[in-house]
N, CA, C and O atoms as a GROMACS GRO file, in nm:
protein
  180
    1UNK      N    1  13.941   6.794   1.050
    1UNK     CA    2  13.934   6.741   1.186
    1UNK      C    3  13.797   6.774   1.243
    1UNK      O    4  13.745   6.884   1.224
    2UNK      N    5  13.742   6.683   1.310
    2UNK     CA    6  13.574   6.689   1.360
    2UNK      C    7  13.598   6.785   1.454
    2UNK      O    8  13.706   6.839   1.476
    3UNK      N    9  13.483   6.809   1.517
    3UNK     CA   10  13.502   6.922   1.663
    3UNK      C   11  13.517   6.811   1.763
    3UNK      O   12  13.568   6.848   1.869
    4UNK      N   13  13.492   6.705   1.757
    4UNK     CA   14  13.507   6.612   1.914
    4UNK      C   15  13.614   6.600   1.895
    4UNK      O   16  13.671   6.596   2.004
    5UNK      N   17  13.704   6.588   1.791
    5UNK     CA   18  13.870   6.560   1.812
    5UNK      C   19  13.928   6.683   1.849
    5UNK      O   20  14.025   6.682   1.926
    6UNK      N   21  13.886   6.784   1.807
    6UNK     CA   22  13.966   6.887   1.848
    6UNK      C   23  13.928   6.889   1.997
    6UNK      O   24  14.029   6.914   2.064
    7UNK      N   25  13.859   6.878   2.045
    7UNK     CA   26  13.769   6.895   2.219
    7UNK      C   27  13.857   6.836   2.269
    7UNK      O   28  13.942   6.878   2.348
    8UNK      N   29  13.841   6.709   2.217
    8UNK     CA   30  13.926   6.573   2.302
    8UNK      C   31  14.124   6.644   2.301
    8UNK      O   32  14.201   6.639   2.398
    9UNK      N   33  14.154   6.703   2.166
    9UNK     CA   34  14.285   6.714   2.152
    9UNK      C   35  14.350   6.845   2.248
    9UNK      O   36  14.466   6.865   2.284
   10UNK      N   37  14.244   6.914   2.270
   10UNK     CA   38  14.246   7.042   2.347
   10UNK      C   39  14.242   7.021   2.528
   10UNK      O   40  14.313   7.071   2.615
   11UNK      N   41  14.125   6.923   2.539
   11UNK     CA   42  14.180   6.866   2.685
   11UNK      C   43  14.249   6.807   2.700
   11UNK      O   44  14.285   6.811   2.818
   12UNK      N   45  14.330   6.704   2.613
   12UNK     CA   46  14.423   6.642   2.642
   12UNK      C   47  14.597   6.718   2.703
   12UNK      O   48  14.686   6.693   2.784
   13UNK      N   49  14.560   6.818   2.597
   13UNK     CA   50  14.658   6.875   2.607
   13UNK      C   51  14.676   6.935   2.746
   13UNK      O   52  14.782   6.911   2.803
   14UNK      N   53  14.561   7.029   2.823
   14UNK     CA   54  14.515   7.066   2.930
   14UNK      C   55  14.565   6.965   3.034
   14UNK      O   56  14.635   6.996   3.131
   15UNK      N   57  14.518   6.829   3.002
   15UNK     CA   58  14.578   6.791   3.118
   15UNK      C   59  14.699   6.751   3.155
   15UNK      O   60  14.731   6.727   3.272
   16UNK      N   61  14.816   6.738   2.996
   16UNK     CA   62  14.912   6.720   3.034
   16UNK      C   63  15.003   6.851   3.100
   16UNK      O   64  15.104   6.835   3.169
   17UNK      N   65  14.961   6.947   3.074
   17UNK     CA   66  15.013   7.078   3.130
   17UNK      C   67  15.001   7.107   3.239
   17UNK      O   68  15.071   7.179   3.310
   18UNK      N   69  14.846   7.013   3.277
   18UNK     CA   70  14.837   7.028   3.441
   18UNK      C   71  14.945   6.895   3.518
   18UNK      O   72  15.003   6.890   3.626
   19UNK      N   73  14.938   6.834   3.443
   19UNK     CA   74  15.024   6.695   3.489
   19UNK      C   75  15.206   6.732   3.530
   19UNK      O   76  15.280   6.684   3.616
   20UNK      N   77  15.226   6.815   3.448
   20UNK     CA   78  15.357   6.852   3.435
   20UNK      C   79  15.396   6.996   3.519
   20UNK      O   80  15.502   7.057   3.522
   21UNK      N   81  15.257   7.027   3.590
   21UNK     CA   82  15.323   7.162   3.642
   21UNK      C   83  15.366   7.159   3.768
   21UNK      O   84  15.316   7.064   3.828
   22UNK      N   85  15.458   7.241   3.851
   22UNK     CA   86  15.491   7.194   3.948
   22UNK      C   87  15.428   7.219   4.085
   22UNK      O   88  15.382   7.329   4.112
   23UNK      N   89  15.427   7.119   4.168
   23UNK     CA   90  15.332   7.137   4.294
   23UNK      C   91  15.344   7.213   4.422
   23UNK      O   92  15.432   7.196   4.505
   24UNK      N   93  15.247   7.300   4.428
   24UNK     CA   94  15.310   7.352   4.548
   24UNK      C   95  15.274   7.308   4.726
   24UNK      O   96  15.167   7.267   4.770
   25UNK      N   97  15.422   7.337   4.813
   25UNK     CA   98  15.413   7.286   4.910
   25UNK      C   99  15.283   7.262   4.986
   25UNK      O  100  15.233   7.370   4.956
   26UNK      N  101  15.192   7.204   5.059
   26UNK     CA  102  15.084   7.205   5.168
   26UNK      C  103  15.135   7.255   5.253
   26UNK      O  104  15.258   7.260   5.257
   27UNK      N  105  15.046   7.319   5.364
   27UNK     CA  106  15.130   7.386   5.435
   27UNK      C  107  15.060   7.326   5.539
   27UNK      O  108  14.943   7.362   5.526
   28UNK      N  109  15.076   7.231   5.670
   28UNK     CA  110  14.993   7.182   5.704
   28UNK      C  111  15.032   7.210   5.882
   28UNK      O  112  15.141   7.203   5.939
   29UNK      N  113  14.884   7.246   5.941
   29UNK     CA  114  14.856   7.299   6.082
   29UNK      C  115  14.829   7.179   6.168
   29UNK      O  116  14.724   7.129   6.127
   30UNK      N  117  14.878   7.111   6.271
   30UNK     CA  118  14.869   7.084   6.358
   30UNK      C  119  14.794   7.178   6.507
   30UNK      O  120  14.823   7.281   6.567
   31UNK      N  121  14.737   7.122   6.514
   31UNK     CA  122  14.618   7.116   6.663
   31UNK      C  123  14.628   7.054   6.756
   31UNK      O  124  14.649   6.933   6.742
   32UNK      N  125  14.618   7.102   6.864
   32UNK     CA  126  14.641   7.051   7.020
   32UNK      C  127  14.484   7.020   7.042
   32UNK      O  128  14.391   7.097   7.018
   33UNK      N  129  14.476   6.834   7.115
   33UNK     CA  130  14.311   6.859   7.146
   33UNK      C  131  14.318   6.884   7.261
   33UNK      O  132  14.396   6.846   7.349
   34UNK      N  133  14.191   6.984   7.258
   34UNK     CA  134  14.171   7.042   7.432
   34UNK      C  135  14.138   6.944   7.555
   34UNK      O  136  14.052   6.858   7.577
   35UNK      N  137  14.239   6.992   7.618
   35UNK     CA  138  14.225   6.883   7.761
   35UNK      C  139  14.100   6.810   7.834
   35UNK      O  140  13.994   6.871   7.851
   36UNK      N  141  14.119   6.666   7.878
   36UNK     CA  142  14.027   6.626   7.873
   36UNK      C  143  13.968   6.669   8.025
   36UNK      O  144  14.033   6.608   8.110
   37UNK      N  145  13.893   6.733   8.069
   37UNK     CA  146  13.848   6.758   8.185
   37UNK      C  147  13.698   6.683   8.248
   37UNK      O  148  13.599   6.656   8.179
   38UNK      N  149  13.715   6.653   8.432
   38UNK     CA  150  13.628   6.542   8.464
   38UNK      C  151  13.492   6.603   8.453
   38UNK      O  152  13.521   6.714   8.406
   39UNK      N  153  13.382   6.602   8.464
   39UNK     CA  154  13.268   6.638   8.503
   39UNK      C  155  13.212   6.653   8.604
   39UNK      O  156  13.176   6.556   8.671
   40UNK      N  157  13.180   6.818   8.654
   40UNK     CA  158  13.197   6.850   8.791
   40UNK      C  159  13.009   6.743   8.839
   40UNK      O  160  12.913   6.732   8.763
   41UNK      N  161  13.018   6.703   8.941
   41UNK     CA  162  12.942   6.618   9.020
   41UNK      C  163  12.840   6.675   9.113
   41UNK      O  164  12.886   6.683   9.227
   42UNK      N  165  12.707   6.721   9.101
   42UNK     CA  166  12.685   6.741   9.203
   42UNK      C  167  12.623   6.672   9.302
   42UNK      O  168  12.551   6.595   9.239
   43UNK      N  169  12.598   6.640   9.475
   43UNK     CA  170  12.536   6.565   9.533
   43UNK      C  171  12.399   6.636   9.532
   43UNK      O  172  12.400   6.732   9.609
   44UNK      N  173  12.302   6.622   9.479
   44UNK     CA  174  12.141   6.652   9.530
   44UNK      C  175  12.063   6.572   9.603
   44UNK      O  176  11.989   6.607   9.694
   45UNK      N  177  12.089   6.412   9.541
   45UNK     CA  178  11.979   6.356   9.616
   45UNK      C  179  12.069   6.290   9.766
   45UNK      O  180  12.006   6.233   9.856
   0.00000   0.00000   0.00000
């Protein structure tokens, strides 16, 4: 067997092991966006 087949036969394998393993949950954060506030005004001129 050449070395590129074994390479190729060795990742293959790799990825079916990654393919088959099981996933774990996301754990996912929700964010409040900060309130929208007006822009204080000043009179100068």
């Amino acid at each position: 067997m050449s070395s590129t087949a074994k390479i190729c036969a060795a990742l293959s394998a790799v990825a079916f092991i990654a393919a088959c393993a099981p996933r774990q949950q996301e754990e996912v954060v929700y964010v409040d966006p900060a309130p929208v506030a007006a822009e204080p005004t000043y009179n100068k001129y």
